[in-house]
The first five atom37 places (N, CA, C, CB, O) and aatype in JSON, in Angstrom:
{
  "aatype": [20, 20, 20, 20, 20, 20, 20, 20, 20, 20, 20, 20, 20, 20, 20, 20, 20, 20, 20, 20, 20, 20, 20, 20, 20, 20, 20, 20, 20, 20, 20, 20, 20, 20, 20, 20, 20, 20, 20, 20, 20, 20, 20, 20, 20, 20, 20, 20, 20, 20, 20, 20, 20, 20, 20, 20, 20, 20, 20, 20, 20, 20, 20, 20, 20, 20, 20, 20, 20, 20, 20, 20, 20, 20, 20, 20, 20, 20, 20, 20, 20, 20, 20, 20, 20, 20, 20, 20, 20, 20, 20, 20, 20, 20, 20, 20, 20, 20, 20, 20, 20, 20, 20, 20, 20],
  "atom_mask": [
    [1, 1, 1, 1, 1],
    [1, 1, 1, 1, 1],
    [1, 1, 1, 1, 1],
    [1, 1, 1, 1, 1],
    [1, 1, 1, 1, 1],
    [1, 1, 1, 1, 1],
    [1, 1, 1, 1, 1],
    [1, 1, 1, 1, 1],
    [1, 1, 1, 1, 1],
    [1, 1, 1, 1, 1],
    [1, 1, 1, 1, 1],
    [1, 1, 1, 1, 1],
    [1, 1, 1, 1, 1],
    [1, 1, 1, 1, 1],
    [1, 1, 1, 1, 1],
    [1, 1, 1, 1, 1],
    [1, 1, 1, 1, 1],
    [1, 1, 1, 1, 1],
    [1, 1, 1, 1, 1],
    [1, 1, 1, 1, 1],
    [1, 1, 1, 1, 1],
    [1, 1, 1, 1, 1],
    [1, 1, 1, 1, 1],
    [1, 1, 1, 1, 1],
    [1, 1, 1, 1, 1],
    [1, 1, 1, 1, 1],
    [1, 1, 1, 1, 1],
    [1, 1, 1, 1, 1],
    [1, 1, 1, 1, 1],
    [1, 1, 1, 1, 1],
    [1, 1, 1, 1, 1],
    [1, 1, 1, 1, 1],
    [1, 1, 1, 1, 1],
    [1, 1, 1, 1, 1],
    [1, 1, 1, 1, 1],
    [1, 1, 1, 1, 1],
    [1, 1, 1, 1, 1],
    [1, 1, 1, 1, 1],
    [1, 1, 1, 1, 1],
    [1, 1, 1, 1, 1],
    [1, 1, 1, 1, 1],
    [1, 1, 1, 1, 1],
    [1, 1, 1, 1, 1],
    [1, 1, 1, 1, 1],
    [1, 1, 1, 1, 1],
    [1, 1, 1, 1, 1],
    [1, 1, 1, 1, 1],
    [1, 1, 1, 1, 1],
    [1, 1, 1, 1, 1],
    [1, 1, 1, 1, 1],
    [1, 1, 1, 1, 1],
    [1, 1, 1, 1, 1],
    [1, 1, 1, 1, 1],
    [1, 1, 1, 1, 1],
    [1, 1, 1, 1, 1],
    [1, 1, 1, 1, 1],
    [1, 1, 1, 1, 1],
    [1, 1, 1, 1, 1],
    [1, 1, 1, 1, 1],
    [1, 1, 1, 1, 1],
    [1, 1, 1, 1, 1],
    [1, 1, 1, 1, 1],
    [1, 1, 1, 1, 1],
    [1, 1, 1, 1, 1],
    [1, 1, 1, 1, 1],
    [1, 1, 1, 1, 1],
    [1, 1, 1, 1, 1],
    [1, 1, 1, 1, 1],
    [1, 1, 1, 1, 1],
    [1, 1, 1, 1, 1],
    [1, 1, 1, 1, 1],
    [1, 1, 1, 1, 1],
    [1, 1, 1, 1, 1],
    [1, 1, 1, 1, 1],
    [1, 1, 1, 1, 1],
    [1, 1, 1, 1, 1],
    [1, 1, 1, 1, 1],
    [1, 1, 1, 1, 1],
    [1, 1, 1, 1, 1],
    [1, 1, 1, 1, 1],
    [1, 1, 1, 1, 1],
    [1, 1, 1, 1, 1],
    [1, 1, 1, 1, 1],
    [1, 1, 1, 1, 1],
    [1, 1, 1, 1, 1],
    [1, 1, 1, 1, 1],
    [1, 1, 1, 1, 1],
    [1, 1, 1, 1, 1],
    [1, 1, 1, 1, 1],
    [1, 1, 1, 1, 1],
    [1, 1, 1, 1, 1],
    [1, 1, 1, 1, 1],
    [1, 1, 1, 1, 1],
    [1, 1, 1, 1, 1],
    [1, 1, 1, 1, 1],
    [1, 1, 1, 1, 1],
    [1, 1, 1, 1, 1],
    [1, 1, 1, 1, 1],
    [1, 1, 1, 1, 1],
    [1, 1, 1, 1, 1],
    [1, 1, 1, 1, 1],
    [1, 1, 1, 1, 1],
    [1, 1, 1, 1, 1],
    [1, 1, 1, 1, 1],
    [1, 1, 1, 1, 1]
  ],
  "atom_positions": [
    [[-33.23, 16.77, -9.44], [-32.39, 17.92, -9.68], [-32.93, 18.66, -10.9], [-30.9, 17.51, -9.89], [-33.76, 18.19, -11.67]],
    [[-32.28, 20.1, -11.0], [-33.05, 20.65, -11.99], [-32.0, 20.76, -13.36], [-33.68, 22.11, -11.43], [-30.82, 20.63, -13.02]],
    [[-32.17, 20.95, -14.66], [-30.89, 21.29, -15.5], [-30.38, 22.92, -14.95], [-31.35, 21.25, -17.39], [-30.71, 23.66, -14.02]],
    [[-30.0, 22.96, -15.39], [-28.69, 24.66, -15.01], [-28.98, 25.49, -16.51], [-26.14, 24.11, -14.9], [-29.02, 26.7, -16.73]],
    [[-29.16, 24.29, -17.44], [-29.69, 24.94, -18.63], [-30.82, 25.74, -19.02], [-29.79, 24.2, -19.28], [-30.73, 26.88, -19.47]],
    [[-31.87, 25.13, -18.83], [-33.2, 24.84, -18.98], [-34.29, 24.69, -17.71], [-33.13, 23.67, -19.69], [-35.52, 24.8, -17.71]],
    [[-33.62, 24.48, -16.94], [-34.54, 24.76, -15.73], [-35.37, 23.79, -15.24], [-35.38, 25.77, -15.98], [-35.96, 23.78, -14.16]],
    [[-35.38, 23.15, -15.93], [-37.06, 21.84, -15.94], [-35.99, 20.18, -15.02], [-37.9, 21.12, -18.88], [-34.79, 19.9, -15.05]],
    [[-36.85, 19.68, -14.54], [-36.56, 19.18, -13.53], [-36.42, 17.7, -14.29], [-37.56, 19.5, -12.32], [-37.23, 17.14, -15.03]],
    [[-35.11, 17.28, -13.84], [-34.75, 15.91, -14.44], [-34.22, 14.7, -13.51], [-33.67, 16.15, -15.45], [-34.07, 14.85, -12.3]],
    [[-33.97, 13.56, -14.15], [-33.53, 13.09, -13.31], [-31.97, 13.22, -12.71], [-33.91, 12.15, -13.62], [-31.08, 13.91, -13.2]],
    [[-31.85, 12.38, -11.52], [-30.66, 13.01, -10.49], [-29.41, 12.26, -11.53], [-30.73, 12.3, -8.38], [-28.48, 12.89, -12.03]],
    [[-29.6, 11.07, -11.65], [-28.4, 10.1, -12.52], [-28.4, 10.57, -14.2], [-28.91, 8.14, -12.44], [-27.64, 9.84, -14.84]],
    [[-29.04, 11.56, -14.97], [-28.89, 12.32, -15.86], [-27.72, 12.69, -16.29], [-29.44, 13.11, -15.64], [-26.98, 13.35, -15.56]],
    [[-27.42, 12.37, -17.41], [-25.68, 12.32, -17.96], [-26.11, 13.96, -18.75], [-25.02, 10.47, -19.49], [-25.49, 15.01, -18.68]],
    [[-27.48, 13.62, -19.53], [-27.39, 15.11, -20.74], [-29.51, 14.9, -20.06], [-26.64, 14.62, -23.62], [-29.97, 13.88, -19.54]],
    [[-30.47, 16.56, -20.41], [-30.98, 17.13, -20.28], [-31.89, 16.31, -21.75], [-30.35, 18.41, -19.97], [-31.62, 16.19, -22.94]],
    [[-32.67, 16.02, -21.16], [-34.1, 15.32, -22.27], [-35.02, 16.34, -22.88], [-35.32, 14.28, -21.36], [-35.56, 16.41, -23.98]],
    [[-35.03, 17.07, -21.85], [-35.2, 18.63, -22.48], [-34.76, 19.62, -23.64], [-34.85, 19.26, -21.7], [-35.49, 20.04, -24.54]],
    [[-33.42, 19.91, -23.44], [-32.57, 20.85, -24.3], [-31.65, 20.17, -25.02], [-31.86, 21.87, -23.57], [-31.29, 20.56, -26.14]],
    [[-31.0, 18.67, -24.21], [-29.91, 17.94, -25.01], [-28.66, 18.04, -23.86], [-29.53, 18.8, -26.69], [-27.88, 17.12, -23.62]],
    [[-28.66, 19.44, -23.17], [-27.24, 19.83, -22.94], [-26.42, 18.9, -21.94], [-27.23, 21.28, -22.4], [-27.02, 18.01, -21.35]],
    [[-25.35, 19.06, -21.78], [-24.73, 18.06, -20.92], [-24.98, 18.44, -19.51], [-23.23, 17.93, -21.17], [-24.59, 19.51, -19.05]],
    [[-25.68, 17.49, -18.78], [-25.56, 17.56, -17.27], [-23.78, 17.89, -16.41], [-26.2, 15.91, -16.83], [-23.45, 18.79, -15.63]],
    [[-23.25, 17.11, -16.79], [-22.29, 16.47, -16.18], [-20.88, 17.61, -16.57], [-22.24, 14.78, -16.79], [-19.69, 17.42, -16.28]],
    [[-21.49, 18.81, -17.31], [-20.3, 19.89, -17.38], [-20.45, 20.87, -16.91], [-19.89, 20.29, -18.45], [-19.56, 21.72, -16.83]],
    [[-21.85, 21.03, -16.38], [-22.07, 21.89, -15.4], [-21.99, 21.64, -13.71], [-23.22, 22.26, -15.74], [-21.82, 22.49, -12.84]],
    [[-22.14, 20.56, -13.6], [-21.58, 19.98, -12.27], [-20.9, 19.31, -11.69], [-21.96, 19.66, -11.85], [-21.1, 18.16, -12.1]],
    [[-20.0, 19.32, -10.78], [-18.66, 18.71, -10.56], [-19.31, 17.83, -9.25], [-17.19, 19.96, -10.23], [-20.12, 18.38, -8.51]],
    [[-18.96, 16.66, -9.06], [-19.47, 15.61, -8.31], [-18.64, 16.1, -6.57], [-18.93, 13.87, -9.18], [-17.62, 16.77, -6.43]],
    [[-19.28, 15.65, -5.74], [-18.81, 16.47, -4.33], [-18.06, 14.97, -3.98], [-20.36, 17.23, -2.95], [-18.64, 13.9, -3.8]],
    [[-16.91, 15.16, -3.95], [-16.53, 14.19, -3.15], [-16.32, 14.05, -1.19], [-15.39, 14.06, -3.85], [-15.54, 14.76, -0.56]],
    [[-16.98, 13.27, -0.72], [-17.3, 13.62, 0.7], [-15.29, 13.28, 1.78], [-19.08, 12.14, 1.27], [-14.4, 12.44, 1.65]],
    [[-15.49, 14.39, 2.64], [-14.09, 14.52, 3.34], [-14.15, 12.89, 4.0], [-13.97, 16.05, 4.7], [-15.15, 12.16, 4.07]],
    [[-12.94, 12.63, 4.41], [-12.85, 11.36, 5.09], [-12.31, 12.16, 6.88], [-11.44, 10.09, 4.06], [-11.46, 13.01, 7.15]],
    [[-12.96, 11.65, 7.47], [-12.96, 12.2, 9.14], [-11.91, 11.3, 9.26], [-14.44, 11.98, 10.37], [-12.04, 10.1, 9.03]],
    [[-10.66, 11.95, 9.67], [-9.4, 12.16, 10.07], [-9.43, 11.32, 11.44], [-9.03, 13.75, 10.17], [-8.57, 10.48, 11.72]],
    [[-10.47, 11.62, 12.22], [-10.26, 11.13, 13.57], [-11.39, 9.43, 13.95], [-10.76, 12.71, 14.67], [-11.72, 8.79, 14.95]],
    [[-11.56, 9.37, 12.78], [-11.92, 7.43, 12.27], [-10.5, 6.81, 12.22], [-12.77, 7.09, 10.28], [-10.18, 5.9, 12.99]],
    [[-9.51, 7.42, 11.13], [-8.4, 6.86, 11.07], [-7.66, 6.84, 12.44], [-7.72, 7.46, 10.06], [-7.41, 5.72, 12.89]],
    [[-7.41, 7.56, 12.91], [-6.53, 7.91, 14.26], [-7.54, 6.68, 15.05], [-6.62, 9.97, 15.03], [-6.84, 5.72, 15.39]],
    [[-8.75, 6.55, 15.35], [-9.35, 5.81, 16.01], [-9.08, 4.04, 15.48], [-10.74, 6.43, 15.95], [-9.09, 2.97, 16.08]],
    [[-8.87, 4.45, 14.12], [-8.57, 2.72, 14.05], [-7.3, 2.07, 14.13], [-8.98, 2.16, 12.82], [-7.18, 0.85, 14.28]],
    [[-6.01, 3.15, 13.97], [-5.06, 2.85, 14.46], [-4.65, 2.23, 15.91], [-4.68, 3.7, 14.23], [-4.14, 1.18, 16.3]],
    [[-5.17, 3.53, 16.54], [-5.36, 3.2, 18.24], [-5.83, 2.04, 18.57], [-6.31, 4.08, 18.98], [-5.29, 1.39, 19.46]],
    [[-6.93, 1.59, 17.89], [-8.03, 0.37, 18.68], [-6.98, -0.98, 18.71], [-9.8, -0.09, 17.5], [-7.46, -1.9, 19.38]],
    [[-5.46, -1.3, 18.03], [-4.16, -1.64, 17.89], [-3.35, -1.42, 19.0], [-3.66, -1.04, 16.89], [-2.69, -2.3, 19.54]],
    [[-3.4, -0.39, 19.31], [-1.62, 0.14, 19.69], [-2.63, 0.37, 21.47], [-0.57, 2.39, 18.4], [-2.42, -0.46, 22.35]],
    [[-3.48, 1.36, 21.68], [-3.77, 1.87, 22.74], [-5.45, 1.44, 22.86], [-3.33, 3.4, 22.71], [-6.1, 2.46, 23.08]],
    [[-6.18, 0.39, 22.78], [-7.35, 0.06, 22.49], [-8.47, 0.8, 23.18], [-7.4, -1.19, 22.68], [-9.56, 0.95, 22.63]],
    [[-8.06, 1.51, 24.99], [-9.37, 2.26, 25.43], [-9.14, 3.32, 24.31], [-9.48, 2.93, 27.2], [-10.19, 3.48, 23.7]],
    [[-8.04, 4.16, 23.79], [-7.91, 5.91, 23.11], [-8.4, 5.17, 21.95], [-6.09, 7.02, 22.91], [-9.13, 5.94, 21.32]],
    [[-8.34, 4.19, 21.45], [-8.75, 3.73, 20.11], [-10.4, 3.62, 19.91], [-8.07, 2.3, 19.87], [-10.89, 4.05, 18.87]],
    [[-11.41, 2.9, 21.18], [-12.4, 2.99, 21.54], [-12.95, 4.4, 21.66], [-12.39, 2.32, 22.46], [-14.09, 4.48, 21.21]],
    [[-12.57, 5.3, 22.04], [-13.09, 6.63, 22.48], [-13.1, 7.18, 21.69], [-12.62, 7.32, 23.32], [-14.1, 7.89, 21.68]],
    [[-12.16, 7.39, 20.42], [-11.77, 7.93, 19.3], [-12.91, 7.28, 18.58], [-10.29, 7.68, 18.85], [-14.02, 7.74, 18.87]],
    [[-12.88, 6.4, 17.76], [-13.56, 5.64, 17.08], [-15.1, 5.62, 17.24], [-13.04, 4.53, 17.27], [-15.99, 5.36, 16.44]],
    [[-15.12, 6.01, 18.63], [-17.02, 6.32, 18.98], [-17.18, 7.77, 18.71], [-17.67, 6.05, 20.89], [-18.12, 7.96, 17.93]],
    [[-16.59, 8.84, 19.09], [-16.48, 9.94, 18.52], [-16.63, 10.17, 17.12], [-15.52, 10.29, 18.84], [-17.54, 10.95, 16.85]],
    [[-15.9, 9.63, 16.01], [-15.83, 9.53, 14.88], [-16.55, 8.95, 14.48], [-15.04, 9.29, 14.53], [-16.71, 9.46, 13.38]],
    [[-17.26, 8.07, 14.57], [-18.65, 7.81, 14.37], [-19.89, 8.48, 14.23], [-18.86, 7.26, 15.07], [-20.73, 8.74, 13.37]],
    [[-19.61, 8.69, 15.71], [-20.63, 9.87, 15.51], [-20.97, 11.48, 14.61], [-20.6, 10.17, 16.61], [-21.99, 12.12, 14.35]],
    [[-19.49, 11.65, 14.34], [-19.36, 12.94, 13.53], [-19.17, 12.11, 12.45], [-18.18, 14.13, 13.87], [-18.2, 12.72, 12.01]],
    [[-19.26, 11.63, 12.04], [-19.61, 11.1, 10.86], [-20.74, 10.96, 10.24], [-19.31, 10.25, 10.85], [-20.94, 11.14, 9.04]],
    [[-21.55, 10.61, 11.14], [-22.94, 10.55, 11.03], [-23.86, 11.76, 10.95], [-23.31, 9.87, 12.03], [-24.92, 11.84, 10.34]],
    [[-23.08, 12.92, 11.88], [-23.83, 14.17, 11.45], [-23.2, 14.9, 10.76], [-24.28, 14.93, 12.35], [-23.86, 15.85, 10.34]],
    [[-21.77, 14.85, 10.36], [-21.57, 15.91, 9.04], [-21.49, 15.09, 8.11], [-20.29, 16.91, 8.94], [-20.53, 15.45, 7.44]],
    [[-22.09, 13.86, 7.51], [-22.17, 12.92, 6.47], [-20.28, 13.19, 5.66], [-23.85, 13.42, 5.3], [-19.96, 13.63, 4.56]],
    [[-19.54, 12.73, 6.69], [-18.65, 12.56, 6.63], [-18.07, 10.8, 5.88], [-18.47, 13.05, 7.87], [-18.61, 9.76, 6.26]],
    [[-17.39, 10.8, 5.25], [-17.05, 9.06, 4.8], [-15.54, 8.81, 5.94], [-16.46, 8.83, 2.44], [-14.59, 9.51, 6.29]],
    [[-16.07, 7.27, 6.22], [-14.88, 6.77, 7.85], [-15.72, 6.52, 8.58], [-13.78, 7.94, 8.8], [-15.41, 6.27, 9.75]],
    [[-17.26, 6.47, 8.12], [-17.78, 5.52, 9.96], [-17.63, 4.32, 9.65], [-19.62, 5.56, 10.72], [-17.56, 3.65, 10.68]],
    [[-17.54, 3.6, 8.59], [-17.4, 2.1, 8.71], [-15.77, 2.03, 9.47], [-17.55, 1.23, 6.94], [-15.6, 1.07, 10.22]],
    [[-14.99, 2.67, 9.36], [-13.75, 2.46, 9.74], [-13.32, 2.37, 11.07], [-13.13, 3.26, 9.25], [-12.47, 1.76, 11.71]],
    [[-14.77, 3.73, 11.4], [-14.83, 3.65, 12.91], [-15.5, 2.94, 13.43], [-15.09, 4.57, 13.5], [-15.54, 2.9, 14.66]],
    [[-16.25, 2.16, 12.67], [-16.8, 1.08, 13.35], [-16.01, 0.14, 13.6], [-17.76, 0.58, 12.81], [-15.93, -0.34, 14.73]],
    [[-15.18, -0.33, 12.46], [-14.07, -1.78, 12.77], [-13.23, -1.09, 13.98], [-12.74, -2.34, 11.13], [-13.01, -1.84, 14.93]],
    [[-12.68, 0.37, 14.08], [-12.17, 0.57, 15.42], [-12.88, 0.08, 16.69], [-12.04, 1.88, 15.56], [-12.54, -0.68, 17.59]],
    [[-14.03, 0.83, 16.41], [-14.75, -0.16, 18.03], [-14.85, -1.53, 18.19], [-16.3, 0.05, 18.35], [-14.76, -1.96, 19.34]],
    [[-15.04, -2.44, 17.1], [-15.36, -3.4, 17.48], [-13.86, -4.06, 17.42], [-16.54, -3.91, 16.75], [-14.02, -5.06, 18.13]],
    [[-12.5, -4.09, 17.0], [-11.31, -4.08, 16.63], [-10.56, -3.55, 18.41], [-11.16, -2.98, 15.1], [-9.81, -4.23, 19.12]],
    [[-11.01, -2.38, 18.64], [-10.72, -1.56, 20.44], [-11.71, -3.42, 21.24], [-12.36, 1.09, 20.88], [-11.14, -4.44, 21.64]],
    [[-13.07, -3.17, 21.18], [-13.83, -4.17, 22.24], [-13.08, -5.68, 22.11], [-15.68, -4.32, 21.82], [-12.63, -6.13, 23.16]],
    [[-12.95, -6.38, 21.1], [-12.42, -7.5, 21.03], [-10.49, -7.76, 21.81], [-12.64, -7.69, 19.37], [-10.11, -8.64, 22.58]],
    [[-9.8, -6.73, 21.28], [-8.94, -6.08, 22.07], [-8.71, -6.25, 23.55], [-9.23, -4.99, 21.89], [-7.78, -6.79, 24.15]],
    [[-9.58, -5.77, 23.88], [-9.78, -5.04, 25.31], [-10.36, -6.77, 25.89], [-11.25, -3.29, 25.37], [-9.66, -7.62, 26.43]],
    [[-11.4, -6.83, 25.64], [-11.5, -8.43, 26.2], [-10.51, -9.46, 26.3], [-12.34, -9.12, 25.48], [-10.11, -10.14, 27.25]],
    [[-10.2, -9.4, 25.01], [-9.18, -10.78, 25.03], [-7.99, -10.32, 25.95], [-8.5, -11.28, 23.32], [-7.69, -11.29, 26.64]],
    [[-7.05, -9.06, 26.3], [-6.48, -8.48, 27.29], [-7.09, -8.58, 28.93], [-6.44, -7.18, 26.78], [-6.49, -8.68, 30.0]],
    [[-8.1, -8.52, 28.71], [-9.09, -9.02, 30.63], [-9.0, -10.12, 30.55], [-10.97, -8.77, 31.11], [-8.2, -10.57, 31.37]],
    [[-9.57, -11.04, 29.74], [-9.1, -12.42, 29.73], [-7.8, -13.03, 29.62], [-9.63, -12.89, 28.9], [-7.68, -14.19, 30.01]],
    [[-6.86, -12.45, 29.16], [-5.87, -13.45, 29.79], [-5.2, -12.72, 30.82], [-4.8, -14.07, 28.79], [-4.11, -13.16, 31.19]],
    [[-5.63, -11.73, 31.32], [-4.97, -11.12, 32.98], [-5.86, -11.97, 33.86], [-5.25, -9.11, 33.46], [-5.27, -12.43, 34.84]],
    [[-7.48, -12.36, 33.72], [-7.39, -13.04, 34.46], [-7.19, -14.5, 34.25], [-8.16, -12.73, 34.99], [-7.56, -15.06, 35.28]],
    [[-6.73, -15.45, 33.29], [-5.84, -16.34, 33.6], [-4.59, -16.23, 34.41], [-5.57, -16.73, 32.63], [-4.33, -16.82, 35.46]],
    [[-3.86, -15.39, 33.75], [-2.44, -14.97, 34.62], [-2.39, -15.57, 36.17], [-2.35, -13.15, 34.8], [-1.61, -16.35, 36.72]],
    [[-3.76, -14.75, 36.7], [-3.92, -14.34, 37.79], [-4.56, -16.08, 38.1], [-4.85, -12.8, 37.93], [-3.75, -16.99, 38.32]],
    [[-4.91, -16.15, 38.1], [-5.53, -18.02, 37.82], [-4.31, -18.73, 37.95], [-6.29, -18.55, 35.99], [-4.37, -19.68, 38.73]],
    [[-3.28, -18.54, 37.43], [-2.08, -19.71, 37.02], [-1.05, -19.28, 38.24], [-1.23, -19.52, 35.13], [-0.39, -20.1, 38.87]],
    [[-1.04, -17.9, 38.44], [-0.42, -17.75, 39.63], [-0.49, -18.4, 41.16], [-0.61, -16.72, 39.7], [0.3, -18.92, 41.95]],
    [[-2.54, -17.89, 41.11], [-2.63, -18.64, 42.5], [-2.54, -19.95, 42.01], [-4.0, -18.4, 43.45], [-1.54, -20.19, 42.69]],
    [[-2.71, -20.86, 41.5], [-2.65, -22.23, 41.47], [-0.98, -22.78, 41.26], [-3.68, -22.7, 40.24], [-0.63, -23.96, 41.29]],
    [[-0.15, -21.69, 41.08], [1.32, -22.07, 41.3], [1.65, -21.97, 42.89], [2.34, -21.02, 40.41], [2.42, -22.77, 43.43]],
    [[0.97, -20.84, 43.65], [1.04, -20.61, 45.26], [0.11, -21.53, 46.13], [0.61, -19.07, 45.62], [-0.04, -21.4, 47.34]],
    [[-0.4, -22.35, 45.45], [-1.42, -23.1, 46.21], [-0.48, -24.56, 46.63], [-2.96, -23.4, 45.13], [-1.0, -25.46, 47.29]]
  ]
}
């Protein structure tokens, strides 16, 4: 990065300018990155509604990834939080279905 002061090129973690002295850190205000709205909604879901939680959560991922958005780790525990979900739900429908016929047998 460059100073705002002085012009001459410093380093990025620069508190004050080795150059002039001046303070880095009052001329620039630190960007704090948005949190993608639709990670959260996706990790809720991967709970309550696990395919809308899955779909959500892969979405949000992905826009996360291209507007360097913060929430893909979140949307990651949604997918994998939705997949574990979703299995253990197939698996015991088909027990169900197992315990039934072996009650009609």
């Amino acid at each position: 990065m460059f100073c705002k002061n002085c012009g001459k090129e410093i380093n990025d973690n620069a508190v004050i300018c080795p150059n002039c002295g001046v303070q880095i850190a009052a001329f620039e205000k630190k960007e704090s990155k948005e949190t993608c709205t639709l990670a959260i909604v996706g990790f809720v879901l991967s709970f309550l509604i696990p395919i809308a939680g899955l779909i959500c959560s892969i979405i949000a991922r992905k826009k996360c990834n291209e507007e360097n958005l913060e929430g893909g780790g979140l949307a990651f525990a949604g997918i994998i939080i939705s997949a574990v979900v979703m299995a253990i739900t197939v698996l015991y429908v088909i027990l169900m279905i197992i315990g039934v016929a072996a009650l009609m047998a």
